[in-house]
GUTILO-433742 format. One record per residue: residue number from 1; x, y, z of N, C-alpha, C, O in turn; residue in one letter. Coordinates in steps of 0.2 Angstrom, whole numbers, plus 2048, in hexadecimal, padded with zeros to 3 digits. Last residue first. Example, Ala and Ser with C-alpha at 12.3 -4.5 7.8 and 13.67 -1.06 7.14 Angstrom:
<lummars>
   num   n_u   n_v   n_w   ca_u   ca_v   ca_w   c_u   c_v   c_w   o_u   o_v   o_w   residu
     2   840   7F5   823    844    7FB    824   840   800   827   843   806   828        s
     1   842   7E4   827    83E    7EA    827   842   7F0   827   847   7EF   82A        a
</lummars>
This chain:
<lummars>
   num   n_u   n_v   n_w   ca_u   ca_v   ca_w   c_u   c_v   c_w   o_u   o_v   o_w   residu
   240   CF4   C1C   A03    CF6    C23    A04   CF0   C28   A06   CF2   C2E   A08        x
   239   CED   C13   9FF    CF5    C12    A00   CF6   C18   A05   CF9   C18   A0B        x
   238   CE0   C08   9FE    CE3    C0F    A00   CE9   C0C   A00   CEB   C06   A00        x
   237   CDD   BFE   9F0    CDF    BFF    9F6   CE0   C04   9F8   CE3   C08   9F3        x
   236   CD2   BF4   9E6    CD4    BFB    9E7   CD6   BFD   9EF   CD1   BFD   9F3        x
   235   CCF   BE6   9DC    CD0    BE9    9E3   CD5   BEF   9E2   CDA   BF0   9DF        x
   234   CD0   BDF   9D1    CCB    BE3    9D1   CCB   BE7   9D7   CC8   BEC   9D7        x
   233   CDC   BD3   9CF    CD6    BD4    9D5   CD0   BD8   9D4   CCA   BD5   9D6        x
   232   CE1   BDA   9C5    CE2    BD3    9C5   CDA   BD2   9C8   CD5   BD0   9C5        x
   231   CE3   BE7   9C7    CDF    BE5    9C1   CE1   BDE   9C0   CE3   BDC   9BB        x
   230   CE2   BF0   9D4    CE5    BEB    9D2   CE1   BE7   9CD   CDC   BE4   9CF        x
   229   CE6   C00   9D7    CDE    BFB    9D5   CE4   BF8   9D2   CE8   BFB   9CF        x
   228   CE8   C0D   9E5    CEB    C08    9DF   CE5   C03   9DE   CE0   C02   9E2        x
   227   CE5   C1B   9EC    CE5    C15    9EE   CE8   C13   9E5   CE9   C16   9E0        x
   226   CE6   C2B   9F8    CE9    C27    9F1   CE8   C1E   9F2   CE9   C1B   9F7        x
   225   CDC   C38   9FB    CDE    C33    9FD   CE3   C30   9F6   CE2   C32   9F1        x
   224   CD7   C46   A03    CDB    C43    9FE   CDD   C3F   9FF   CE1   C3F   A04        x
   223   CC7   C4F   A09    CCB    C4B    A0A   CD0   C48   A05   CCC   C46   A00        x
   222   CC2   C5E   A0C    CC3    C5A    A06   CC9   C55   A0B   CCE   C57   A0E        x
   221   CC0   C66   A19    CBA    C66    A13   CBB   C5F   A0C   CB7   C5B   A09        x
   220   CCA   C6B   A21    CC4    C64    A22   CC0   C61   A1D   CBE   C5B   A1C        x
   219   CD2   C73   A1D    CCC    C76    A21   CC5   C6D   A23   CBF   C6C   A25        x
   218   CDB   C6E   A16    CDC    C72    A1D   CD4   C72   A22   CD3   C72   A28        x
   217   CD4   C6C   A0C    CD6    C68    A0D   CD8   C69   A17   CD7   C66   A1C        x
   216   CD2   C79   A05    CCC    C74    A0A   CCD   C70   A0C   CC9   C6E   A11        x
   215   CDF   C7D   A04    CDA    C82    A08   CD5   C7B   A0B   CD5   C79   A10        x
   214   CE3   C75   9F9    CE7    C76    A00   CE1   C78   A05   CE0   C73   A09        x
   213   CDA   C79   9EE    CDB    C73    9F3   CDC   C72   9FA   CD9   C6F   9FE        x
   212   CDB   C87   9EC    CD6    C81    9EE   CD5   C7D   9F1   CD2   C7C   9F7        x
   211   CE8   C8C   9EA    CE5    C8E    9ED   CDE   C8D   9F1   CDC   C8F   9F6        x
   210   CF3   C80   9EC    CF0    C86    9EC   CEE   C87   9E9   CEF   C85   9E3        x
   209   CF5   C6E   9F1    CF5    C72    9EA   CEE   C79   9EC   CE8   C79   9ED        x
   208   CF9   C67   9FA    CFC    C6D    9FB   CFA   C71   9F5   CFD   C76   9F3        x
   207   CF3   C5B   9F5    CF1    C5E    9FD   CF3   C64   9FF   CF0   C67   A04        x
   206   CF7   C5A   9EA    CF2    C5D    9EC   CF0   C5E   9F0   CEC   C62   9F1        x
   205   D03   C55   9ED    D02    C59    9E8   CFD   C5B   9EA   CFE   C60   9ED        x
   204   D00   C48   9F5    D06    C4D    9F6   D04   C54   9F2   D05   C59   9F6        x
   203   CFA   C41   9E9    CF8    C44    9F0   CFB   C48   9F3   CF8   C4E   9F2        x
   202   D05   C40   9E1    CFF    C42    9DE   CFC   C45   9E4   CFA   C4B   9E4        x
   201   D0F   C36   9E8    D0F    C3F    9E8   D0B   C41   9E4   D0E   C46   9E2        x
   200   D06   C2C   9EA    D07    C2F    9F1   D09   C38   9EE   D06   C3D   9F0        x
   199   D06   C29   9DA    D02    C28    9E0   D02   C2F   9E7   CFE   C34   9E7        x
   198   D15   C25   9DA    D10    C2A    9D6   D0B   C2C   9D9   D0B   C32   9DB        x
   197   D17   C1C   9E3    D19    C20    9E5   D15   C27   9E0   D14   C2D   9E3        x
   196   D11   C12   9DD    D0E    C12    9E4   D12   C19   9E5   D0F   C1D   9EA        x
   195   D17   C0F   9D1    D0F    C12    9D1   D0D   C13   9D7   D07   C15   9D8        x
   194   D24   C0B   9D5    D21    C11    9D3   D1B   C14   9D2   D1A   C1A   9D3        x
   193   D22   BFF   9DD    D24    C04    9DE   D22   C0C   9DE   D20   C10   9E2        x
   192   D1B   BF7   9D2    D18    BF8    9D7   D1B   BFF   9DA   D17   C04   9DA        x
   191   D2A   BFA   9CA    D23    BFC    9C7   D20   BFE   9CB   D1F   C04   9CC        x
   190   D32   BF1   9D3    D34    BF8    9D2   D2F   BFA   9CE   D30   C00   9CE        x
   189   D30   BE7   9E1    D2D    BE8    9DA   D2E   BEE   9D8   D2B   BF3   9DA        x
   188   D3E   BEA   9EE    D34    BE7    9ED   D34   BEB   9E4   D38   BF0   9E2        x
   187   D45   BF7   9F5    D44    BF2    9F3   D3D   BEE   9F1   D38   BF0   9F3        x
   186   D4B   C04   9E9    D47    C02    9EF   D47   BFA   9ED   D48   BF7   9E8        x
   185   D54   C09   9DE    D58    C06    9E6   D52   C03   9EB   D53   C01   9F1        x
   184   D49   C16   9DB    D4E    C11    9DB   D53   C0E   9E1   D56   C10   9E6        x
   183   D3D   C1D   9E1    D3C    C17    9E4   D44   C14   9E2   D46   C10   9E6        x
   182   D3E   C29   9DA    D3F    C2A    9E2   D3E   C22   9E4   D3E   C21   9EA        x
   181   D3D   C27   9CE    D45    C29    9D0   D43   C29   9D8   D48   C2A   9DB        x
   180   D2D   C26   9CD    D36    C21    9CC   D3D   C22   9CD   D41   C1E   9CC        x
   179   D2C   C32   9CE    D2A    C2D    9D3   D2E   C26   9D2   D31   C22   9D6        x
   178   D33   C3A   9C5    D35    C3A    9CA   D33   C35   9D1   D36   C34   9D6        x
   177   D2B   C33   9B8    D31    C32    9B8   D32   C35   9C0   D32   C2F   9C3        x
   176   D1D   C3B   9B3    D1F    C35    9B9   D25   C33   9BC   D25   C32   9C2        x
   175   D21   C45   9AC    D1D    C47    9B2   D1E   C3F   9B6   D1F   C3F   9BC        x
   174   D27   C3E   9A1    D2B    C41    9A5   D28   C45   9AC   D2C   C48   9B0        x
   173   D1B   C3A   99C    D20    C35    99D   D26   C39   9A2   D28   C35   9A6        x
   172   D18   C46   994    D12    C43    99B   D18   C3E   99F   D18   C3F   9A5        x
   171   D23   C49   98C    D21    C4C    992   D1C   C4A   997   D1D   C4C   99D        x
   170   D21   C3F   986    D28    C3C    988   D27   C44   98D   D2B   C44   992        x
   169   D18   C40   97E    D16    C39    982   D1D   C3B   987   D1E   C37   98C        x
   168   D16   C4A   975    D13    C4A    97A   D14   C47   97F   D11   C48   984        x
   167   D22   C41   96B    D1D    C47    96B   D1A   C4A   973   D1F   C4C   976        x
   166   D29   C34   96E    D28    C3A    96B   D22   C3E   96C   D1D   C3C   96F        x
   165   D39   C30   97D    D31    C2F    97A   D2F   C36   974   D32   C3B   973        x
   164   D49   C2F   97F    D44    C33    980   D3E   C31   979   D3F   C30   973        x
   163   D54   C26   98A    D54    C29    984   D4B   C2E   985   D48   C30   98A        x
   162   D59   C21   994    D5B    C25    994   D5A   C27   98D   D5E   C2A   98A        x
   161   D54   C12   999    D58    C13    993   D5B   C1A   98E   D5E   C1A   988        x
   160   D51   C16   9A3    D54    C11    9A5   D59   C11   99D   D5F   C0F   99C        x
   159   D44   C1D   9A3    D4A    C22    9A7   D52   C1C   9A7   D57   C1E   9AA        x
   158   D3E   C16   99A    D41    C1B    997   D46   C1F   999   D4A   C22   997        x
   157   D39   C0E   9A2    D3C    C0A    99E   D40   C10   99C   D46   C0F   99C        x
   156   D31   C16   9AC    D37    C10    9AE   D3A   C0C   9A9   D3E   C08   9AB        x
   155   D28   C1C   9A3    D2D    C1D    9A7   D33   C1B   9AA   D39   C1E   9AA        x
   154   D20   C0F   9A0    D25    C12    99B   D2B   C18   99E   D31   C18   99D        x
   153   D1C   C0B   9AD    D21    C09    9AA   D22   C0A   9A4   D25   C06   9A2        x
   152   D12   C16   9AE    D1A    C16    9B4   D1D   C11   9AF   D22   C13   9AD        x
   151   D09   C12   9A2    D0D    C19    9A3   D15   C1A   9A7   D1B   C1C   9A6        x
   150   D05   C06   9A4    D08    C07    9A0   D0C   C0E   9A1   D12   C0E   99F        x
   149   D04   BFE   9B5    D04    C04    9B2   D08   C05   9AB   D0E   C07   9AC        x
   148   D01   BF3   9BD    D04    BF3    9B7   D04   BF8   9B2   D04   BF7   9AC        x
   147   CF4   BFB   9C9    CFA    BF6    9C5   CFA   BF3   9BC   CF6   BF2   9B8        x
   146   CF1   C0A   9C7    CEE    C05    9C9   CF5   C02   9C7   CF9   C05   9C4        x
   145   CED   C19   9D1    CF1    C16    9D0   CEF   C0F   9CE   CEB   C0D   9D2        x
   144   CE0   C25   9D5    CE2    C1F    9D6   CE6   C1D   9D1   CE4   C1E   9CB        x
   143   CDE   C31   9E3    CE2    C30    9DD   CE5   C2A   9DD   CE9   C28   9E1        x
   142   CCF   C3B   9E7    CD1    C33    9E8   CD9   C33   9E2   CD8   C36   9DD        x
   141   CC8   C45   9F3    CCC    C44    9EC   CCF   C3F   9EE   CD2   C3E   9F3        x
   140   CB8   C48   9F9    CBD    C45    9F7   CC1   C48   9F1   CBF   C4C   9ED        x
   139   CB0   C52   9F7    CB2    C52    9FD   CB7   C4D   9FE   CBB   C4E   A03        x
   138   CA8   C5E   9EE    CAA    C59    9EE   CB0   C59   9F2   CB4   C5D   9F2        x
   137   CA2   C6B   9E7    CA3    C68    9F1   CA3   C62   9F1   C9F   C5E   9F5        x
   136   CA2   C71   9DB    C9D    C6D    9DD   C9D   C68   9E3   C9A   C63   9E4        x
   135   CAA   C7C   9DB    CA2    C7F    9D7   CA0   C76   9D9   C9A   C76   9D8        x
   134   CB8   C79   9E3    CB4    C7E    9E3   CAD   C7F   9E1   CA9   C82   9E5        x
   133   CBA   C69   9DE    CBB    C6A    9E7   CB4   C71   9E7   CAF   C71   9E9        x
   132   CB9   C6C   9CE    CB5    C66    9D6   CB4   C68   9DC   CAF   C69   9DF        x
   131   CC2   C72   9CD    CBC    C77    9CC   CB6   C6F   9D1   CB1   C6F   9D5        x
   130   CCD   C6C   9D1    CCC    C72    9D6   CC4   C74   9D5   CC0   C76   9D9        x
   129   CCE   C62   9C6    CCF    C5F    9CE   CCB   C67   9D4   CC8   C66   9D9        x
   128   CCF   C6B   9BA    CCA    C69    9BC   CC8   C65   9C3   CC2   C64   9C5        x
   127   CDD   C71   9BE    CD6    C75    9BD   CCE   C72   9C0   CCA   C75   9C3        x
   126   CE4   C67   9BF    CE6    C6A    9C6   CDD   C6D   9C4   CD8   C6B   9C7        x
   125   CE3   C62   9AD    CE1    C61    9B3   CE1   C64   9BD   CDE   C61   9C1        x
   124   CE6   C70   9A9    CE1    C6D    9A8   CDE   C67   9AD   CD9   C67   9B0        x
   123   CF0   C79   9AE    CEA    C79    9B1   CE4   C76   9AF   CDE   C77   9B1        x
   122   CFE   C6C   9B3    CFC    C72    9B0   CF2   C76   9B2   CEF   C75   9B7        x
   121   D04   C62   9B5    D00    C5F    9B1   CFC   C66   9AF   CF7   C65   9AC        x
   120   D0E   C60   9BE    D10    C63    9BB   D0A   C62   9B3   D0D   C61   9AE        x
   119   D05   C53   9CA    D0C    C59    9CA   D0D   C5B   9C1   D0C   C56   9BE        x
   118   CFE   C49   9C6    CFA    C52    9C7   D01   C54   9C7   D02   C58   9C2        x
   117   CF9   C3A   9BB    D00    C3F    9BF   CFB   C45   9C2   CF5   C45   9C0        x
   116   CF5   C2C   9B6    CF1    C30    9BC   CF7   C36   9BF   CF9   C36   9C5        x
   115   CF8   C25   9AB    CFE    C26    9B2   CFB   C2C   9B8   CFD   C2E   9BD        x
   114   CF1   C31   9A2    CF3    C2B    9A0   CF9   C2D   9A7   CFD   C32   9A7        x
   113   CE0   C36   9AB    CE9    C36    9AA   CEC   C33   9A8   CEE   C2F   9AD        x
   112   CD1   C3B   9AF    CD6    C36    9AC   CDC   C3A   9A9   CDC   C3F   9A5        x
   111   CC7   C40   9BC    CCC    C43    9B9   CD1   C3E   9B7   CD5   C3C   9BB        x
   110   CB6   C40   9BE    CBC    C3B    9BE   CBE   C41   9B9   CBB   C44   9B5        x
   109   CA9   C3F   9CB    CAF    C44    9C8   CB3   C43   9C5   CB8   C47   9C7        x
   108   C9F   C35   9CF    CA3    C36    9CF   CA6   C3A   9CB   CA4   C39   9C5        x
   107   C8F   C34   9CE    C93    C35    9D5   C98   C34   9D3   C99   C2F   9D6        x
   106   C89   C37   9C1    C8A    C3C    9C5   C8C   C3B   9CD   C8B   C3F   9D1        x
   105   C84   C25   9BE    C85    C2B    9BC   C84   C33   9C2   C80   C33   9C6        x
   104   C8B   C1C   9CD    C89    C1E    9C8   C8A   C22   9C5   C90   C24   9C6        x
   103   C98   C0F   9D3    C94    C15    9D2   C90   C17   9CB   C91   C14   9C6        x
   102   CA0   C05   9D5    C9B    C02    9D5   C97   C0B   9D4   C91   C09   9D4        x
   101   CAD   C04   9D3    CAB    C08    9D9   CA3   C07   9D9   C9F   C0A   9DD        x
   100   CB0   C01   9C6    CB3    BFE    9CB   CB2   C00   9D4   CB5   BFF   9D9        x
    99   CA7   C07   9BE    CA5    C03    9BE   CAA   C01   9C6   CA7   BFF   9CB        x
    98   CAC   C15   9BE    CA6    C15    9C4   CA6   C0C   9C4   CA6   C0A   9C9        x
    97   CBA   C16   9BD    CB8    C15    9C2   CB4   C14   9C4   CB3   C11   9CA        x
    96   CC4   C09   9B2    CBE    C0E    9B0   CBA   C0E   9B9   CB8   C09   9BC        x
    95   CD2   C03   9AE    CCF    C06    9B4   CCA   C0D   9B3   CCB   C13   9B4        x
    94   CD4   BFE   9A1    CD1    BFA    9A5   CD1   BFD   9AB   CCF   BF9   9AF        x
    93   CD8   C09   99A    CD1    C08    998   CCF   C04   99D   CC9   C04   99E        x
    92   CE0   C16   9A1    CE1    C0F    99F   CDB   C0D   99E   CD6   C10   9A2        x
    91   CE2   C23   9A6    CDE    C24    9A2   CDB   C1D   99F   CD6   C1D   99C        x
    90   CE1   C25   9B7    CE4    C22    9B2   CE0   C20   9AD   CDB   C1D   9AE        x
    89   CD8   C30   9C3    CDB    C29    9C1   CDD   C28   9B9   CDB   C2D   9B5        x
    88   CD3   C38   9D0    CD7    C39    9CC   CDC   C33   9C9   CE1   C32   9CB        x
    87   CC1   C3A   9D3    CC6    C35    9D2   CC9   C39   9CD   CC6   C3C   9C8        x
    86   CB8   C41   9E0    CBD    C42    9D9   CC1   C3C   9D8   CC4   C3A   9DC        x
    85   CA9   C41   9E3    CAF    C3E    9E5   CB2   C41   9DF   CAF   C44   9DB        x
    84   C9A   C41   9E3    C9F    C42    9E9   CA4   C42   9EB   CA6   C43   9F1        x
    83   C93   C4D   9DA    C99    C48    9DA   C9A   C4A   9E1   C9A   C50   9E4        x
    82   C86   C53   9D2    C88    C56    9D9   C8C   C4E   9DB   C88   C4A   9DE        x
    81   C80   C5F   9C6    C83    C5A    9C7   C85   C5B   9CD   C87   C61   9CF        x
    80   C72   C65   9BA    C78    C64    9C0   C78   C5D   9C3   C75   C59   9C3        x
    79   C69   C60   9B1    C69    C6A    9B4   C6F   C68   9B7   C73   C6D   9B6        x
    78   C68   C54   9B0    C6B    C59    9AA   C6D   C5E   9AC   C72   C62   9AB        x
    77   C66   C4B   9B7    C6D    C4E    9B9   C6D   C52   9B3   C72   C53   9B1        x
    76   C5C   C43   9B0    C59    C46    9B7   C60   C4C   9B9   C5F   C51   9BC        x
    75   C63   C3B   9A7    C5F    C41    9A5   C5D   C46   9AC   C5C   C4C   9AC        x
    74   C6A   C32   9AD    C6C    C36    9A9   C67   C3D   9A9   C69   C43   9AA        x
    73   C5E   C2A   9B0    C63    C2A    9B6   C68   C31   9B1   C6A   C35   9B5        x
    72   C58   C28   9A7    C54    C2B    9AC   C59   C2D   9B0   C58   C32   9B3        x
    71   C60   C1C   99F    C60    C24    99C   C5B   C28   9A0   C58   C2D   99D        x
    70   C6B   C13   9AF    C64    C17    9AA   C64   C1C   9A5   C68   C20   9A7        x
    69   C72   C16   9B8    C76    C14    9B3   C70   C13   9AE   C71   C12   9A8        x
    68   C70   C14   9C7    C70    C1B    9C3   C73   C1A   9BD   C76   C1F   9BD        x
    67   C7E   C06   9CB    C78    C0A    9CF   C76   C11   9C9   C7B   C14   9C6        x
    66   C81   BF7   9CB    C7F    BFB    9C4   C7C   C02   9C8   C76   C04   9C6        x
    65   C82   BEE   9D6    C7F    BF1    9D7   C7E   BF5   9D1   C78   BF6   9D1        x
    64   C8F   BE1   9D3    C8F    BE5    9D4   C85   BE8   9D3   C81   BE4   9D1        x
    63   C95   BD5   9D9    C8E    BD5    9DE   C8E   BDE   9DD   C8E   BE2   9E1        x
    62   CA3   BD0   9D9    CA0    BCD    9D1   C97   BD0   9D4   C93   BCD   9D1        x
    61   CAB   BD3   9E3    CA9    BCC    9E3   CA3   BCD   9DF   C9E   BCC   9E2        x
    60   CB1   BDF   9DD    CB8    BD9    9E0   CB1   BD4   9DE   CB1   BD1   9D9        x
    59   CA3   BE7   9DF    CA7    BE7    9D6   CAE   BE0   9D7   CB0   BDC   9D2        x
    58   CA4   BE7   9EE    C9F    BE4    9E9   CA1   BE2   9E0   C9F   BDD   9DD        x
    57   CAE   BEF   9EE    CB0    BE7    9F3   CAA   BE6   9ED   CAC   BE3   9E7        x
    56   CAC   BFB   9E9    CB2    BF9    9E8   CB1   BEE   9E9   CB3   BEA   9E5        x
    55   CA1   BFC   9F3    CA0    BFE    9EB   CA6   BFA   9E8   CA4   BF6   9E3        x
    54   CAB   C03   9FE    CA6    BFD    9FD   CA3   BFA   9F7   CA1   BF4   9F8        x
    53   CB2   C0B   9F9    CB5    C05    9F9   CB2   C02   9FB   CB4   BFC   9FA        x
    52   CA7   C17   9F7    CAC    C13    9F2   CB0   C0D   9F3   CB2   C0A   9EE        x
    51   CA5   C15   A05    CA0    C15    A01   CA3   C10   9FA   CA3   C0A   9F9        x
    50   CB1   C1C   A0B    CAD    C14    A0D   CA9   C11   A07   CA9   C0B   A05        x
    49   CB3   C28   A05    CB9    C25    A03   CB4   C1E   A07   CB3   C19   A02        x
    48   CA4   C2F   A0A    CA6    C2D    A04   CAC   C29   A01   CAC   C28   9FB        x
    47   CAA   C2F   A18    CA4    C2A    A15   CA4   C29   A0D   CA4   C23   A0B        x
    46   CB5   C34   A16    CB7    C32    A18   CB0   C2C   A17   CB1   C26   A16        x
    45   CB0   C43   A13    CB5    C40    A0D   CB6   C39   A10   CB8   C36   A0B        x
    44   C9E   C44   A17    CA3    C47    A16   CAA   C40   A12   CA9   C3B   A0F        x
    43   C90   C47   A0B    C95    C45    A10   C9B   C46   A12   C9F   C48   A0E        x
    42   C85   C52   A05    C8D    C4D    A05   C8D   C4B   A09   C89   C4E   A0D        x
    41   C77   C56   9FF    C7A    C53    A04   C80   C50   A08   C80   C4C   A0D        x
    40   C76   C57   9EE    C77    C52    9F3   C78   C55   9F8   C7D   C59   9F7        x
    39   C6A   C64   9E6    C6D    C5F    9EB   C6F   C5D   9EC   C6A   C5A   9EC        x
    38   C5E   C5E   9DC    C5E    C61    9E1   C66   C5F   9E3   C68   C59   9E3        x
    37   C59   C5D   9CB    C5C    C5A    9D0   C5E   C5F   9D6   C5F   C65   9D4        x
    36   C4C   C6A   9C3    C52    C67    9C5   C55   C64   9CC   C53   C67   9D2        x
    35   C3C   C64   9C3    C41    C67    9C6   C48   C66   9C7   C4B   C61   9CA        x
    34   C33   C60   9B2    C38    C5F    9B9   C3C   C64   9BA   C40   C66   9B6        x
    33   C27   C6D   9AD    C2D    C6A    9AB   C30   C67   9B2   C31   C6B   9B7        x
    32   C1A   C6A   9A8    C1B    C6A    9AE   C23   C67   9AE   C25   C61   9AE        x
    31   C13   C6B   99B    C10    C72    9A1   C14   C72   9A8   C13   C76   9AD        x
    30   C15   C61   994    C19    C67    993   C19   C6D   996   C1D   C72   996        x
    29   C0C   C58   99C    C12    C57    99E   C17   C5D   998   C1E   C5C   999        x
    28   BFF   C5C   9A2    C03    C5C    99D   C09   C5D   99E   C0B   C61   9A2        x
    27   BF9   C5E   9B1    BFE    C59    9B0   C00   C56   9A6   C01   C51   9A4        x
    26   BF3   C6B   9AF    BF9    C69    9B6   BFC   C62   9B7   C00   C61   9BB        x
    25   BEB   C6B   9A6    BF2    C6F    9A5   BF7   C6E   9A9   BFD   C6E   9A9        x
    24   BE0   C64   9AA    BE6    C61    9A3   BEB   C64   9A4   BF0   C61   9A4        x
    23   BDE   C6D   9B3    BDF    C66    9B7   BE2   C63   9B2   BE6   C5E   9B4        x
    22   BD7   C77   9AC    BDE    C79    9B1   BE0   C73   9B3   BE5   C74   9B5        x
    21   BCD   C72   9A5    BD3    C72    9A3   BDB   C75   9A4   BE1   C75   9A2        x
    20   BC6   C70   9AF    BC9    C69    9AE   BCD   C6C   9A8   BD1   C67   9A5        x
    19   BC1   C7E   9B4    BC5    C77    9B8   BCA   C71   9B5   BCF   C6F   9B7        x
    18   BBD   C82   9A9    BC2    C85    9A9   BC7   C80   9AE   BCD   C7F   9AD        x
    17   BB1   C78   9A9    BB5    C79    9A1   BBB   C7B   9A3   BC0   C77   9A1        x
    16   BAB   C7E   9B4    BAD    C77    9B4   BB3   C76   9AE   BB9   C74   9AE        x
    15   BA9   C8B   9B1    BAC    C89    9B7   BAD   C84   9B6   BB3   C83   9B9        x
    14   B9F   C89   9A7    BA7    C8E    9A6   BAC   C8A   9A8   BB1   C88   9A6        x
    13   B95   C82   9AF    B98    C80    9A7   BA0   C83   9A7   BA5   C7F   9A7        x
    12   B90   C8D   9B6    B92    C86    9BA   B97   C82   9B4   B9D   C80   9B4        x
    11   B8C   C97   9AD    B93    C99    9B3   B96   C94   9B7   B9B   C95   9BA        x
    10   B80   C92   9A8    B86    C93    9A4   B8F   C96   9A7   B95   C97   9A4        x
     9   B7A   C8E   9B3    B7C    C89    9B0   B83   C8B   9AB   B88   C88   9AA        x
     8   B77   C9D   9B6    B7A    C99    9BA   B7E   C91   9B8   B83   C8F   9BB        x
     7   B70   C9E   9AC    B76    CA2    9AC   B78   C9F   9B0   B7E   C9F   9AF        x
     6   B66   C97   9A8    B6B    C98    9A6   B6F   C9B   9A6   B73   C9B   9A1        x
     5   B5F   C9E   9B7    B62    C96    9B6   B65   C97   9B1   B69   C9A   9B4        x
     4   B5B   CA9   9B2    B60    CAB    9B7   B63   CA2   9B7   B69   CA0   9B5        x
     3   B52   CA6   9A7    B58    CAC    9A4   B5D   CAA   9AC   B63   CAA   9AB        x
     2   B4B   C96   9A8    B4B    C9E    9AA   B52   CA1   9A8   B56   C9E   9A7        x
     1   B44   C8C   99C    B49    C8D    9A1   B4A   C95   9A3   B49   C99   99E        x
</lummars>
């Protein structure tokens, strides 16, 4: 064999070795780290307050969807997170949101409260309701109230027998108390009453809650809404 043919053959060899080990490396899966999640594309507050009570109606008639509730579904959201909604809801075990809204991992926000309060609740929660609106463009705020509320009605029992709760409890308890004093003398279910009025002035609170909310809320960008979950039904209504 000639000196110039083995050289040729030994530069066609290289060339092939070097190929096919660029072509391992391009789907070694330690060479090809996934890109973090992209994006959503929100919508705005009004498609997302449908969506959730569509999700809602399917979890009423037992045709729920389980959507992104996988360990693929978890792990894909590790770099980030992009929520459509905020739920601001009661810490009650039996109002758990994504199940009752039918959602997955990383579409909802949730801010738990025994009696779901914001007035005077400081900046743990007000903080993390704003760090939504601001660091992840969430378009909704939702503040759900449900029936039979342990919370309003320790309220209502305690402003009734004027005495006082211990430790911490007789402060949270005292963030509710005014939405019961604005229903007394009303007529109709005085619990109902109350949890519907807690409710509304949670909304009220944030719709004026500066310097975040107020501001988007003006400006189009966040919608705030109030509804109640009836833990008979499964049904979740606007009120407010």
């Amino acid at each position: 064999m000639s000196s110039s043919r083995r050289e040729f053959l030994t530069i066609v060899g290289t060339t092939v070795a070097g190929l096919t080990l660029v072509g391992r490396n391009l789907v070694h899966p330690e060479s090809t780290p996934s890109a973090p999640p992209q994006p959503k594309v929100k919508p705005d507050g009004e498609a997302v307050l449908r969506d959730l009570l569509e999700g809602n109606a399917r979890f009423v008639e037992g045709q729920l969807t389980g959507p992104r509730r996988k360990p693929e579904d978890f792990s894909s959201l590790a770099e980030g997170q992009y929520p459509e909604a905020v739920i601001v809801s009661c810490a009650d075990s039996r109002v758990p949101p994504e199940i009752l809204f039918d959602q997955g991992v990383g579409d909802l926000f949730v801010v738990r409260i025994a009696g779901n309060v914001v007035a005077g609740t400081g900046d743990v929660v007000k903080g993390s309701i704003e760090y939504a609106v601001a660091e992840l463009s969430v378009p909704l705020i939702m503040v759900l109230g449900h029936s039979n509320c342990g919370a309003v009605k320790t309220a209502i029992k305690h402003i009734d027998a004027h005495d006082a709760l211990p430790g911490a409890i007789n402060g949270l308890v005292n963030l509710i108390k005014p939405a019961v004093t604005a229903v007394q003398g009303k007529e109709g279910d005085k619990l109902d009453n109350a949890i519907r009025a807690n409710v509304e002035a949670d909304v009220e609170q944030l719709k004026t809650l500066e310097p975040i909310v107020a501001k988007a809320v003006s400006q189009g960008k966040v919608k705030v809404v109030g509804a109640t979950y009836d833990l008979q039904s499964g049904r979740v209504t606007v009120i407010a």
